[in-house]
GUMARDREN-75263 format. One record per residue (C-alpha): x, z, y; residue in one letter. Coordinates in steps of 0.5 Angstrom, whole numbers, padded with zeros to 4 digits, always signed. Layout:
# GUMARDREN-75263
XZYA...
***
This chain:
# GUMARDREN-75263
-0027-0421+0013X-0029-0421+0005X-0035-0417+0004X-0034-0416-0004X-0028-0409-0001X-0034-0406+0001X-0039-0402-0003X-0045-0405+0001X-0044-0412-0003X-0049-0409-0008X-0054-0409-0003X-0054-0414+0001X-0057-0420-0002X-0063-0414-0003X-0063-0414+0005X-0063-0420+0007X-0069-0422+0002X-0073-0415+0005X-0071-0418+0012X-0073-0425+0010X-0081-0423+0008X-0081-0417+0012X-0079-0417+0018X-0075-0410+0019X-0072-0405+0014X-0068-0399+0013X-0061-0397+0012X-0058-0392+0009X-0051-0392+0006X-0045-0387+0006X-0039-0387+0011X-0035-0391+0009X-0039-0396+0006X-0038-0402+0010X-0045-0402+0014X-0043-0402+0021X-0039-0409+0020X-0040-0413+0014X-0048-0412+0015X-0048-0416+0023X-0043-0420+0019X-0047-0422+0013X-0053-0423+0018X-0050-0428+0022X-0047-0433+0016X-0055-0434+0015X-0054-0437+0022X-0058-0431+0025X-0054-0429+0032X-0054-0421+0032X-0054-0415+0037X-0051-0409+0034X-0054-0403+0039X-0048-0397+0037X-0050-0390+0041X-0043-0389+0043X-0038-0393+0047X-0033-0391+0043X-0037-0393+0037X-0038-0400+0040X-0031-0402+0042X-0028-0400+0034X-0034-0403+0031X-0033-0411+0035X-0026-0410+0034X-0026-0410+0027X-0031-0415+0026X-0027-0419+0032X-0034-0420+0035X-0036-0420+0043X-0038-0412+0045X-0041-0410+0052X-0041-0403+0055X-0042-0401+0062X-0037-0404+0066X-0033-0407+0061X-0034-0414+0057X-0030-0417+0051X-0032-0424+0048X-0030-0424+0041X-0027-0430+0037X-0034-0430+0033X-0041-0431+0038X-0046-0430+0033X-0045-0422+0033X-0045-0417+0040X-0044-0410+0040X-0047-0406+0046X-0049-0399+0047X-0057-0398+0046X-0056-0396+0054X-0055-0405+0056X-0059-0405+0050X-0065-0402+0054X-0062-0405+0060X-0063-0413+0057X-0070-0411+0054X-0072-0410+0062X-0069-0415+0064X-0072-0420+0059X-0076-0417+0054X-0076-0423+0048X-0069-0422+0048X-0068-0430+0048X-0063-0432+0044X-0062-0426+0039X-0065-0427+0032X-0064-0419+0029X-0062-0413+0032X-0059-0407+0028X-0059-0400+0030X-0053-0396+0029X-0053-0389+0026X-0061-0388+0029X-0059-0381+0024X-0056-0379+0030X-0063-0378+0035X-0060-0380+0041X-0065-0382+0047X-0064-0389+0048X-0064-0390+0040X-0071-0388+0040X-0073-0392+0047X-0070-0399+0044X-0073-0398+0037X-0080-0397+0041X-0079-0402+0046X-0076-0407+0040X-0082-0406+0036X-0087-0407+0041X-0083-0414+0043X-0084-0416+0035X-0092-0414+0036X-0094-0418+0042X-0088-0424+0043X-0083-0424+0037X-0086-0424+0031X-0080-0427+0029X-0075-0422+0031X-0071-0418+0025X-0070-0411+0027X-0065-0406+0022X-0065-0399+0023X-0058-0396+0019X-0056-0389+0018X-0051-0384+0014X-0057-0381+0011X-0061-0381+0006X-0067-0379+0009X-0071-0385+0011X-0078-0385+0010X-0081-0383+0017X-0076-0389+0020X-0078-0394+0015X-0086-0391+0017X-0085-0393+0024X-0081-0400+0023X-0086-0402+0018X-0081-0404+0013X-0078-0402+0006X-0072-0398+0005X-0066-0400+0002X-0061-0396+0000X-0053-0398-0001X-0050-0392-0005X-0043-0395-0007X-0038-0391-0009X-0035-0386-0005X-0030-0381-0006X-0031-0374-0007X-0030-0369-0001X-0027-0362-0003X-0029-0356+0001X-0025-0350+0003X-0029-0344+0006X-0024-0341+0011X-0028-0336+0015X-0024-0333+0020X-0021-0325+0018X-0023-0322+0024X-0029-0321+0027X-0031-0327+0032X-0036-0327+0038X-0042-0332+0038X-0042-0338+0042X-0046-0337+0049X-0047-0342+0053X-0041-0345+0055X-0036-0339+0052X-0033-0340+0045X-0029-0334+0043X-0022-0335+0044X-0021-0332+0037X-0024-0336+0034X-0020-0343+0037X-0014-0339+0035X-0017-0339+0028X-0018-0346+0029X-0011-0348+0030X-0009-0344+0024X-0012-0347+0019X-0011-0354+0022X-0003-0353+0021X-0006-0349+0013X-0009-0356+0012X-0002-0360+0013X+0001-0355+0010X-0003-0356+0003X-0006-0362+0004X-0004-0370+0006X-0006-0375+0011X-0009-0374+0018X-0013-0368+0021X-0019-0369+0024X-0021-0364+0027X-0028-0363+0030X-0030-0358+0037X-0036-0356+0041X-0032-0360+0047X-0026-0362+0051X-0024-0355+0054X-0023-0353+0047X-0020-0359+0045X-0015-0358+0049X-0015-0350+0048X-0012-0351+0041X-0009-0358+0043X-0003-0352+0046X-0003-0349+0040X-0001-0354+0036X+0007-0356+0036X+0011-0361+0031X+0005-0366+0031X+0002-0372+0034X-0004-0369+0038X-0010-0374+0039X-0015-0371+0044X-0022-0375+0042X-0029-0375+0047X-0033-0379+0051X-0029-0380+0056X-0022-0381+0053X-0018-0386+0056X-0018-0393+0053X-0011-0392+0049X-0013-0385+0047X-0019-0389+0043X-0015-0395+0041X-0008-0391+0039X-0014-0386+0034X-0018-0393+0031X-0010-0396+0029X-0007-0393+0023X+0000-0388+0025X+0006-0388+0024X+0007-0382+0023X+0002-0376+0020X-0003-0375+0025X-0009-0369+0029X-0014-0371+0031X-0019-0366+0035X-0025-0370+0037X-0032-0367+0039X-0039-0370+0035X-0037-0377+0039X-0033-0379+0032X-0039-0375+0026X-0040-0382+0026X-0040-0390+0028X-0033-0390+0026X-0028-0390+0021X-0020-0386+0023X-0015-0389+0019X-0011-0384+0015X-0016-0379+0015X-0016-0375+0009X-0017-0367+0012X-0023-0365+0016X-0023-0359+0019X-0030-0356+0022X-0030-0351+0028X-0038-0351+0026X-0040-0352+0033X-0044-0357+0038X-0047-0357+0045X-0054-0358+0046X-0057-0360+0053X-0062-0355+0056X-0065-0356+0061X-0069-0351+0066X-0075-0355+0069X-0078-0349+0073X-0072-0349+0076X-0069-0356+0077X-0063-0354+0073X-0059-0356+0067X-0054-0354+0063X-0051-0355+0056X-0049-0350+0051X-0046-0348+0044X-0049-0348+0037X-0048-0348+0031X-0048-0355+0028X-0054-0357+0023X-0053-0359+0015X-0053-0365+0017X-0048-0365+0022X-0043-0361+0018X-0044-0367+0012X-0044-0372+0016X-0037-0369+0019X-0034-0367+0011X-0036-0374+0010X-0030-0377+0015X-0025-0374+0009X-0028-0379+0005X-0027-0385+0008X-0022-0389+0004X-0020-0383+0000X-0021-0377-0003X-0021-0372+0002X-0022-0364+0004X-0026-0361+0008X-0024-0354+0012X-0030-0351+0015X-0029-0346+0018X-0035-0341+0016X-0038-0338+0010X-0042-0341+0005X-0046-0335+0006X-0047-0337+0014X-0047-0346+0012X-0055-0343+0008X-0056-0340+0015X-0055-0347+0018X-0061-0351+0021X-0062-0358+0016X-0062-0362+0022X-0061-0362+0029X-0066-0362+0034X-0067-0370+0037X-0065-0371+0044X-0072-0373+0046X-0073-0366+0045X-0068-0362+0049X-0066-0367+0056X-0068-0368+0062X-0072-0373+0062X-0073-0377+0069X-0070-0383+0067X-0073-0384+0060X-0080-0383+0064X-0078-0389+0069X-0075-0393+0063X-0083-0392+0059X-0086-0393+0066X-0081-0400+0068X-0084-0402+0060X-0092-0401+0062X-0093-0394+0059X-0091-0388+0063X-0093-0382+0059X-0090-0386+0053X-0096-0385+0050X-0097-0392+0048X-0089-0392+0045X-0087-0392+0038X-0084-0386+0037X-0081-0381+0032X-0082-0376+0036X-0087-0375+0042X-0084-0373+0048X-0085-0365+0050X-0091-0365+0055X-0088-0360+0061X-0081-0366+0061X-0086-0371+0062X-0090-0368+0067X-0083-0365+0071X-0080-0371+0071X-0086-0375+0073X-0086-0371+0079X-0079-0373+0080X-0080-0381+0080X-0085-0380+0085X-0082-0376+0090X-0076-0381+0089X-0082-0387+0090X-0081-0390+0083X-0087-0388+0081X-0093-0389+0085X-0099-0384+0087X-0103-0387+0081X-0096-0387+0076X-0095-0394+0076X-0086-0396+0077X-0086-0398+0084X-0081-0405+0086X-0077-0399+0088X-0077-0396+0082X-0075-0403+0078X-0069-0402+0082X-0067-0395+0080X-0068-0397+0073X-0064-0403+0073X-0058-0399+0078X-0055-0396+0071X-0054-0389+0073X-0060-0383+0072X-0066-0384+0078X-0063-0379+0083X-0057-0382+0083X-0060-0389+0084X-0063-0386+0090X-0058-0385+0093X-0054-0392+0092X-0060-0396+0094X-0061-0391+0101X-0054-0392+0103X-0052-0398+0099X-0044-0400+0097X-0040-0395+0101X-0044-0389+0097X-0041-0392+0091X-0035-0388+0090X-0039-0382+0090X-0045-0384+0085X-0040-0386+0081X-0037-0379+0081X-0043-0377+0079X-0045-0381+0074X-0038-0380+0070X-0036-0373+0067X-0031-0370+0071X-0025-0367+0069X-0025-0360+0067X-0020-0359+0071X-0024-0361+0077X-0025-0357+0083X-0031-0355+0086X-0030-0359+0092X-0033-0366+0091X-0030-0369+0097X-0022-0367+0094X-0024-0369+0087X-0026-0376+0090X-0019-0376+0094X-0016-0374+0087X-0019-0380+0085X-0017-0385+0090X-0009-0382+0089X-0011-0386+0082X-0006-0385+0076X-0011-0381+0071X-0015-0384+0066X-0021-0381+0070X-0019-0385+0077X-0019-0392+0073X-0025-0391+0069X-0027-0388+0076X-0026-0395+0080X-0028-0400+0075X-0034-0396+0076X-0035-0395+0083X-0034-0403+0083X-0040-0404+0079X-0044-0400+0083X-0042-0404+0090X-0044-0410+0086X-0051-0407+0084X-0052-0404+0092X-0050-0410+0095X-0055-0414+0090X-0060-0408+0091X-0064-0413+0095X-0065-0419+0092X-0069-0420+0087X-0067-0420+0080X-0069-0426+0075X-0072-0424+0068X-0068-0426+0063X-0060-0424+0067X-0055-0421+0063X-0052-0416+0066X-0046-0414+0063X-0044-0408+0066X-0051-0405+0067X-0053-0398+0061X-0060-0394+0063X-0061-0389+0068X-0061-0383+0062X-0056-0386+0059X-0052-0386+0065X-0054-0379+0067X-0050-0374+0071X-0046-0370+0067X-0051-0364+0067X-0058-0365+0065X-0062-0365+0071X-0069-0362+0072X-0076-0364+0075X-0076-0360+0082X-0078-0365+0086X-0074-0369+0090X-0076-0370+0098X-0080-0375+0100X-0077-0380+0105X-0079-0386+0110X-0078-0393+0109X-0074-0399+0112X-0080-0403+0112X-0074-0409+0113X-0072-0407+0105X-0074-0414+0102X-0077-0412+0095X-0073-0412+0088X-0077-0416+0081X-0084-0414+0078X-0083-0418+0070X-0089-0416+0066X-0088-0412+0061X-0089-0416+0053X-0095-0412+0052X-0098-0415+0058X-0097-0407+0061X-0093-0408+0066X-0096-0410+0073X-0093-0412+0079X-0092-0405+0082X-0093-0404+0090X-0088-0400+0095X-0092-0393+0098X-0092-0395+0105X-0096-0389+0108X-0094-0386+0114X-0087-0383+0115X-0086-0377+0111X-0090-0378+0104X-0087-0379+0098X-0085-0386+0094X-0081-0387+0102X-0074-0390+0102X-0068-0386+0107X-0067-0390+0113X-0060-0394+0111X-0054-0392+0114X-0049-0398+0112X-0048-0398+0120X-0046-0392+0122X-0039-0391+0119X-0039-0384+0116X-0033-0380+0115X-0031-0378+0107X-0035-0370+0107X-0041-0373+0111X-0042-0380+0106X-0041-0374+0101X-0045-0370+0102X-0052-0375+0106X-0051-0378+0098X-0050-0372+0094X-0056-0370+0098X-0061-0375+0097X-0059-0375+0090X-0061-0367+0090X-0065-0365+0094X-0068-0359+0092X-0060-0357+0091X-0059-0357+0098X-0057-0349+0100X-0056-0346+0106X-0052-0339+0106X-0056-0333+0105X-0053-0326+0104X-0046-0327+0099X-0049-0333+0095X-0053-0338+0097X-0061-0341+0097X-0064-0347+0095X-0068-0351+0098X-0072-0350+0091X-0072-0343+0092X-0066-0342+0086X-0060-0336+0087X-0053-0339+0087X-0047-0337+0087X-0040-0341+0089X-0034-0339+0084X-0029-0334+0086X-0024-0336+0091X-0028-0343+0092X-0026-0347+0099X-0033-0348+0100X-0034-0340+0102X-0034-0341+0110X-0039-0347+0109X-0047-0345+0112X-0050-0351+0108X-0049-0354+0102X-0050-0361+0097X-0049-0358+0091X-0048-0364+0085X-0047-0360+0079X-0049-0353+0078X-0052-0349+0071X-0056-0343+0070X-0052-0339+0064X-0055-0336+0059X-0058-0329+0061X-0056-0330+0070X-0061-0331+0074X-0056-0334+0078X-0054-0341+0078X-0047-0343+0077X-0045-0349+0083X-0040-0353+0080X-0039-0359+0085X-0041-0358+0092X-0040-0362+0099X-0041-0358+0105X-0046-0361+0110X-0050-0360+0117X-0056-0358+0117X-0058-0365+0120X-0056-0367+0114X-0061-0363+0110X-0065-0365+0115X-0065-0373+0113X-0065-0371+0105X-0071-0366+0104X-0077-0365+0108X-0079-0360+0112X-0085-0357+0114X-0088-0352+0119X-0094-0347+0118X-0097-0341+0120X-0095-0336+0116X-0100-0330+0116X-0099-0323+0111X-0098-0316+0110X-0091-0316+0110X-0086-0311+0107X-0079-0311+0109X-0073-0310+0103X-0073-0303+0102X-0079-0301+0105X-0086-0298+0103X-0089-0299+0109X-0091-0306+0110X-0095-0309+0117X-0098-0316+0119X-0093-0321+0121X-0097-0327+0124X-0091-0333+0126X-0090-0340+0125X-0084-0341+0120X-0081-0348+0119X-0079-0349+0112X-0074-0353+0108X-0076-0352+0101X-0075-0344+0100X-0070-0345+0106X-0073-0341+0113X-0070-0345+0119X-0074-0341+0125X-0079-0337+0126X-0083-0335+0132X-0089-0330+0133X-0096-0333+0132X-0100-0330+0138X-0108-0330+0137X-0108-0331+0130X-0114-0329+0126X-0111-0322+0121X-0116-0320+0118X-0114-0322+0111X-0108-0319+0111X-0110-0314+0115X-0115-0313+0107X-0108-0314+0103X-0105-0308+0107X-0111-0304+0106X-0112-0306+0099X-0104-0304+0097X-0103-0298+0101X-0109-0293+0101X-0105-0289+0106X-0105-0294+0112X-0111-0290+0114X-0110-0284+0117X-0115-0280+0112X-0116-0272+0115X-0119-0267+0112X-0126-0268+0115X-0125-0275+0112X-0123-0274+0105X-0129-0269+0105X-0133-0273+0107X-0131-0279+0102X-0132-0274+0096X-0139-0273+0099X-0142-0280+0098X-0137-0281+0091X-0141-0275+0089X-0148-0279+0091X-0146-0284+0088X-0145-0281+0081X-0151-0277+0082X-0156-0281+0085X-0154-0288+0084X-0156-0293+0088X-0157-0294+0095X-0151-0290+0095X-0145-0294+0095X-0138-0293+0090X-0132-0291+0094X-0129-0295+0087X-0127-0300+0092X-0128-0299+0099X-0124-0304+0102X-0129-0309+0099X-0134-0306+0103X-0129-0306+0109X-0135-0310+0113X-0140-0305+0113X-0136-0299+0115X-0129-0301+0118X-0133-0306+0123X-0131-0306+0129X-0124-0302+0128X-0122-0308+0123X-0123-0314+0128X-0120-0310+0133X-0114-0309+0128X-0108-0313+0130X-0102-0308+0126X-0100-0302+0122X-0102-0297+0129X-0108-0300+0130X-0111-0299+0122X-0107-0292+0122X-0111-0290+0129X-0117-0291+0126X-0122-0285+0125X-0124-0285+0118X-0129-0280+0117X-0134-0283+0123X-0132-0289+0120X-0134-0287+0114X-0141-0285+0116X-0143-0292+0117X-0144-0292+0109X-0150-0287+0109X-0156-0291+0107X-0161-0291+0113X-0166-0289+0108X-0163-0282+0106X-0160-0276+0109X-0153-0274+0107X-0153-0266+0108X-0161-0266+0102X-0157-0271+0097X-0150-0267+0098X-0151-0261+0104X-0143-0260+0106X-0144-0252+0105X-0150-0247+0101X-0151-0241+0104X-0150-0235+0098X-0154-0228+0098X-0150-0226+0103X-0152-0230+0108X-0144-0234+0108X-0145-0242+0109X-0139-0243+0103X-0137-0250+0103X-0138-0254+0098X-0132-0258+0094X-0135-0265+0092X-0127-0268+0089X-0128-0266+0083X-0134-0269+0077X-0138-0263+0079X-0139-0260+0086X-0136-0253+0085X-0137-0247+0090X-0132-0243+0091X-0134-0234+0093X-0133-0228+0093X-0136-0224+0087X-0139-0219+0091X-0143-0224+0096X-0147-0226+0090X-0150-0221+0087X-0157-0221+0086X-0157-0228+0085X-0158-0230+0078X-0160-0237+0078X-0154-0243+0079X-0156-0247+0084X-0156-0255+0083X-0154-0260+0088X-0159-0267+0086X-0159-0264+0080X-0153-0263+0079X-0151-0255+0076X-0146-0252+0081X-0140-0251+0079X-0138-0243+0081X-0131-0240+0082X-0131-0233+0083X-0126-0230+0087X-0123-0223+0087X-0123-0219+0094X-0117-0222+0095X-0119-0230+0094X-0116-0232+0086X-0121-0234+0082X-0123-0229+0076X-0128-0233+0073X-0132-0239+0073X-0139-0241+0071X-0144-0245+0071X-0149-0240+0069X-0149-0235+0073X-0153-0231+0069X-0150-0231+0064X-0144-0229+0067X-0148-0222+0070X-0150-0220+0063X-0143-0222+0058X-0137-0223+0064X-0138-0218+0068X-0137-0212+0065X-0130-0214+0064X-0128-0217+0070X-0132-0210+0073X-0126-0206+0069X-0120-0210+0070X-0121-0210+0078X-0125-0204+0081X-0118-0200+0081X-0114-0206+0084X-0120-0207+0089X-0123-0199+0090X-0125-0201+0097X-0130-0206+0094X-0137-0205+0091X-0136-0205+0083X-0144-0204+0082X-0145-0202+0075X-0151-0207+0076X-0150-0213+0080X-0156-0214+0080X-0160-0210+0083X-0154-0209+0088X-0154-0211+0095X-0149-0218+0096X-0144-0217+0102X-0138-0220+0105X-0136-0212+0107X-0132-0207+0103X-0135-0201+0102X-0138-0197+0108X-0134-0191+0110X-0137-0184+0109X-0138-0179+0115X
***
C-alpha cells in the first residue's frame, strides 16, 4: 500500500520522530486521512511488529482487510499475508495483557477511535501505560482519533500531539427537520413519524444528490423499520451483529447505487466505498443501568455534536458529499458538545473484575480519563463477591481469574464454569444480542438456533464452541503469555442489557475443583488470589458440578440462566411476577410463559417511567432449581402487621424462610417475645387502646399538670416512651390486638401519678360552685374550663384558680348553651350582665334574673312558686 495517496504522509516522519524520543503519542486526523492503515503500516517498515486495537469487530475485520495483515476477534482468526501488524479488538487486547503483561513480541501498540470512549479502550490504555512504567519502557503506545481535541489524551499518555490535518472534502449540510410534529425518543420507542420522515429524505437524497446513502439509526428495530420503506434500491442493514457477508458486501465498492442504514457502529474506524450522502436521524442509544434494582436497560437520545460531526463526516471520505440532518439548526445548538463515556453509564462488573485481575479493584491505581463512578464500582464489587471473583478482602480469587479469562460478562462465566461445556449453547445466547424477532422464551430461541440457517445461529455456534473449549479447559491452568484467539473481556462480551449489581447468591464449592493460573500483575500488584473455602453456604463458593446428570434443554436453561442471574429468579405473584430482588415483573402480552409458577429471567428492563420491570428472555423452572441458585434464609419474623387494604394492624410472630424477597413458607412463631412490635403498634395506631371517657379525662388531668406545674408530672406527648411505668404488667401479658384493646386505660393511667402529689390538689377533677354543684371540670383544652349555669354562681365574684391557672368560665343559659365566657367573673357582673339579664329573663321567666347578682342567692332552682 503507498503512503504518498493519503494525507497522513505529511506527518508521518513527524510521528515516527515523536514515538522514537518519546515513547507515546496522540493522533489526530480527519476521516478519511489514511490513519488507521497507513500508520500501522509506516511503523512496521521500521521493523517494529504493531498491534492495532479497534473498538469494534466490525472495524477490526475492514481495517486488516485493507492493509492485507493478520486480525483476531472473538471466535474468529485470520492471518494476513504481512505478520508484522495485527488488528484486534481492545476486548483480546485486554485479554493478552492478562495473560502476559509484557506483551512479548509486540514493539507499539495503537489504539484506534479512542475518541469514542469505549470501556475497554480506557482499560487497555491504562493497563498499556502501567506496563510501560514497570516492564516495557520500550514499548511504543499511539492513541488516534477523529477529533481534534487531544490534550487530556496526550496528559495522560505523556506524549505530544500530532495533529495530520490533510485535505479534506468539503460536507454540505442540508436542514431537513420533520413538518409534522414528532414524539421525543423514550426509552426504547422512536416515534414512528419520525422513521417515516427518515425514509423520506433518504429517497430526497437520491433524487438530488449522487452516490450512496448512508444512513445512520439509533438501532436494528428502526433499521429495519425504514429498510421496509424503501423500494427500488439496494438496502444494506449495518450493526453489530450483522452477518459477515452483509460487512464484507458494505466494505466493497457496489455495482450499483446503494442505502446503507447503519447505527453508530459505522460513525467511524471505517471507510464505505461510494459514500457521498449521509442522512442522520439525530439518535443513539445509551446503556442505563439500575444498580439499586440489578436491572438495565438502553435507551435513546439525541446524538452529541461530536457524534453528529463524526457522522457528517462519512460524506467526505473520497469526495465532497452531504449531510441530511434530520433536525434544526436551532436544535443542533441544543446538542451536548460530546457524548457522555461509556465508563460513566455501564454495568461495571466485568470492568472491576479486569481492574481486580490487574491488581487495583477500586482502579484507583489506573490511569484513567475518567473515574469511575463510585456506587457502579461498589455494586459491582458486590456482585464479584457474591460470585467468589472477589475475596472478602476484594482481592480476585483463582476462581475470578477464570471468570475473567472465559470471555463473556462475570455472571455468565458462573455459570459456564458451574456447569461446564453442556451450558455453553445457552451462555452463548446470553452472551451475543438476540435477534429482534426473538421471543421471550429462552429455551424455543435456543431451538431456533440449533435449526440454524440464519446469520444469528452461525455466529451462535461458532461461539458456543469457543465456549465448550474454555469450560472443558476451565481447570487446567492457564500459562502466562498464551494467546488465545478467541477470547474478548467479560464487559466486552457482556449480556446484551446492562447488568446491575444485586447481588448474585452465594454457592458452595467442589472442593475436587483444581484451580486456574494466579500471574502477577506488572506492578508487582497482583498476588496469588485464594478460593473462599468456608463453610457451605458463604459467598466466593462455586455450584456443585452437574456434567453428570444429563438435563433436559428447560432444565440446563434454566439452572444456567439461574446461576448467571440469581436475583432474577421469580416466583409467580399476583398477574406479574416477584424477583428474588424484591423487583415487580411482568410477562408481555400473550407470552408461553404465563402458566410458569417460577422463572429465570435472562434479560429484563425497567422502561423509563415503570416501576415494573419488562422480562424479555425467561426460562421456566422449579423451585429446587431456584433453590440451587440463590440462597435461602430462615428467620423470626416478629412485627406489627397491617394487611393490604386495612387500618388495623396486629403482631404476627412466625418463622418465614425466605428466597431473596420470594416468601416460600411461613409457620406461626409460639412463645416469641412481642414487645417491640406490640410498641410499633401502639406507636402507629393511638386507638389500639380502648380510650373510655374516664380514661380521656383523666389523660387531660395529668397533661394539664404537666403544662401547669412541670416536673414530677410527666408529658403525655409520648406516652408509648413511658410505656414500662404505666402499661406494666398489661404489656408483658399483651400477645394481640385483643389483648391491648382489653386494656383498662384510665387505671393504667394512674400509675403515672407521682407518688409524692396528689392528682385531685394539683388538677381536682370537679369544683364546687356557690351553689353547692360539684360541676366537673374540662382540662382538654390549654386552660381548664368550668362550664355552669349562670344562676349557680351568683354572689361569686372572684374566679378561681387551679395551680394557678385562672379557670376558664362558661356561662350557660337554663337551658345549658353558653351565653358567655370569662375568666373574670367580676367583671363580667359589672359590664356583661346586664345584657345577658335583657336578652334571656323573657326567654327564661321561670328563672331568677336579679337586678344584682350579687347579693342574690345562688341556686340550681327556678323560682319558687307563690301560694
Amino acid at each position: 500500500m503507498r503512503h504518498d495517496s493519503l494525507p497522513i504522509r505529511h506527518v508521518l516522519a513527524e510521528l515516527l520522530g515523536v514515538l522514537d524520543r518519546h515513547g507515546s503519542a496522540v493522533l489526530t486526523a480527519p476521516p478519511g486521512t489514511g490513519k488507521t492503515t497507513v500508520v500501522p503500516l509506516a511503523l512496521a517498515e521500521t521493523g517494529m511488529r504493531v498491534l492495532v486495537a479497534e473498538p469494534r469487530r466490525l472495524a477490526v475485520r475492514a481495517a486488516a482487510r485493507r492493509m492485507g495483515v493478520s486480525h483476531t476477534i472473538r471466535g474468529e482468526r485470520h492471518v494476513g499475508a504481512n505478520p508484522m501488524v495485527e488488528v484486534v479488538t481492545t476486548g483480546i487486547l485486554l485479554q493478552r495483557l492478562q495473560r502476559d503483561q509484557e506483551l512479548a513480541g509486540v514493539d507499539a501498540v495503537m489504539l484506534d477511535e479512542c475518541h469514542e470512549r469505549h470501556l475497554d479502550a480506557d482499560m487497555a490504555l491504562a493497563f498499556l501505560l502501567d506496563v510501560r512504567d514497570t516492564l516495557r519502557p520500550d514499548l511504543r503506545l499511539l492513541a488516534t482519533s477523529a477529533t481534534a481535541d487531544a490534550e487530556p489524551w496526550s496528559r495522560l499518555l505523556g506524549g505530544p500531539v500530532v495533529a495530520a490535518t490533510g485535505a479534506t472534502y468539503p460536507v454540505e449540510t442540508v436542514w431537513a427537520p420533520s413538518t409534522r410534529p414528532v414524539a421525543p425518543p423514550h426509552g426504547l420507542r422512536v416515534d414512528p413519524a419520525l422513521l417515516s420522515h427518515v425514509a423520506s429524505v433518504v429517497r430526497r437524497a437520491l433524487a438530488e444528490r449522487d452516490g450512496d446513502v448512508l444512513c445512520f439509526l439509533p438501532g436494528v428495530g428502526e433499521i429495519a423499520k425504514v429498510a421496509g420503506m424503501l423500494d427500488g434500491v439496494e438496502v444494506l442493514q449495518v450493526h453489530g451483529q450483522a452477518p459477515a457477508h452483509v460487512q464484507d458486501a458494505v466494505l466493497a465498492p457496489g455495482s450499483a447505487r446503494r442505502v446503507v442504514l447503519a447505527t453508530s457502529v459505522a460513525e467511524s474506524s471505517l471507510t464505505v466505498p461510494g459514500v457521498r450522502v449521509v442522512v442522520d436521524s439525530g439518535l443513539a442509544r445509551e446503556p442505563r443501568t439500575d444498580h439499586a434494582r440489578g436491572l438495565g436497560s438502553l435507551t435513546t437520545v439525541r446524538v452529541s455534536k461530536a457524534s453528529a460531526g463524526q457522522r457528517a463526516g462519512r460524506a467526505g471520505r473520497e469526495a465532497a458529499g452531504t449531510v441530511y440532518r434530520c433536525w434544526s439548526a436551532a436544535d443542533h445548538e441544543r446538542l451536548a458538545d460530546q457524548a457522555r463515556p461509556e465508563i460513566a453509564l455501564a454495568d461495571l462488573t466485568g470492568f472491576a473484575l479486569q481492574a481486580a485481575c490487574w491488581g487495583t479493584p477500586d482502579a484507583s491505581g489506573l490511569a484513567l480519563l475518567d473515574p469511575p463512578p463510585p456506587a457502579a464500582m461498589s455494586a459491582a464489587a458486590r456482585t464479584l463477591e457474591a460470585l467468589g471473583a472477589l475475596d472478602g478482602a476484594s482481592r480476585v480469587t483463582d476462581r475470578g481469574r477464570r471468570m475473567a479469562l472465559a470471555g463473556v460478562h462475570p455472571r455468565l462465566a458462573r455459570a459456564l464454569l458451574d456447569l461446564g461445556p453442556r451450558a455453553a449453547e445457552v451462555v452463548a445466547l446470553l452472551s451475543e444480542q438476540l435477534p429482534r424477532d426473538a421471543g421471550d422464551d429462552l429455551v424455543e430461541v435456543w431451538r431456533a438456533a440449533r435449526r440454524g440457517g440464519t446469520g444469528f445461529a452461525a455466529r451462535w455456534r461458532q461461539e458456543a464452541r469457543r465456549l465448550q473449549r474454555t469450560a472443558a479447559q476451565a481447570h487446567d491452568t492457564t500459562p502466562p503469555g498464551s494467546h488465545p484467539l478467541n477470547a474478548e473481556t467479560p464487559h466486552s462480551a457482556a449480556p446484551p442489557t446492562p447488568h446491575g449489581a444485586t447481588p448474585p447468591a452465594p454457592h458452595t464449592t467442589d472442593p475436587r475443583a483444581p484451580h486456574g493460573a494466579t500471574p502477577v500483575g506488572p506492578s508487582g500488584r497482583v498476588t496469588a488470589g485464594t478460593e473462599g473455602r468456608g463453610t457451605p453456604g458463604e459467598p466466593g463458593r462455586v455450584a456443585p458440578r452437574t456434567e453428570e446428570a444429563p438435563k433436559a434443554d428447560d432444565a440446563l436453561a434454566g439452572t444456567a440462566v439461574a446461576l448467571a442471574f440469581p436475583e432474577r429468579v421469580a416466583r409467580r405473584r399476583g398477574g406479574g411476577y416477584l424477583m428474588a430482588s424484591g423487583t415487580q415483573a411482568q410477562l408481555p402480552e400473550g407470552s408461553k410463559l404465563h402458566t410458569a409458577t417460577w422463572l429465570a429471567i435472562a434479560i429484563a428492563d425497567r422502561p423509563t417511567g415503570s416501576a415494573s420491570a419488562r422480562i424479555r428472555q425467561a426460562v421456566e423452572i422449579d423451585e429446587e432449581t431456584a433453590r440451587l441458585a440463590h440462597p435461602t434464609t430462615t428467620e423470626h419474623e416478629i412485627t406489627w402487621h397491617v394487611p393490604p387494604g386495612s387500618r388495623r394492624g396486629d403482631v404476627l410472630a412466625r418463622t418465614v424462610e425466605r428466597l431473596g424477597a420470594i416468601e416460600l413458607s411461613a409457620a406461626p412463631l409460639k412463645d416469641a417475645d412481642v414487645r417491640e412490635a406490640i410498641l410499633y403498634g401502639l406507636r402507629t395506631e393511638p386507638d389500639v387502646l380502648t380510650w373510655t371517657k374516664q380514661a380521656r379525662e383523666l389523660r387531660d388531668r395529668l397533661a394539664f399538670c404537666h403544662r401547669a406545674i412541670g416536673a414530677p408530672w410527666p408529658s403525655m406527648d409520648a406516652l408509648i416512651d413511658l410505656a414500662d411505668q404505666w402499661l406494666e404488667p398489661e404489656l408483658s401479658r399483651a400477645r394481640r390486638r385483643a389483648d391491648l384493646e382489653r386494656i383498662d386505660v384510665a387505671t393504667a393511667l394512674r400509675r403515672l401519678i407521682p407518688w409524692s402529689e396528689r392528682l385531685e390538689q394539683a388538677a381536682p377533677e370537679r369544683i364546687e360552685v356557690p351553689s353547692g354543684s360539684q360541676v366537673r371540670v374540662d382540662y382538654s383544652g390549654d386552660q381548664p374550663v368550668l362550664a355552669v349555669k349562670l344562676q349557680e354562681l351568683f354572689g361569686w365574684q372572684e374566679t378561681p384558680e387551679i395551680s394557678g391557672v385562672p379557670v376558664l368560665v362558661h356561662l350557660l343559659s337554663p337551658a345549658g348553651r353558653p351565653v358567655a365566657v370569662t375568666a373574670d367573673l367580676a367583671s363580667f357582673w359589672r359590664d356583661g350582665y346586664r345584657s345577658v339579664r335583657a336578652e334571656l329573663r323573657g326567654r327564661y321567666p321561670k328563672h331568677p334574673w336579679p337586678e344584682d347578682p350579687l347579693t342574690a342567692p345562688p341556686t340550681r332552682r327556678t323560682k319558687e312558686r307563690r301560694p
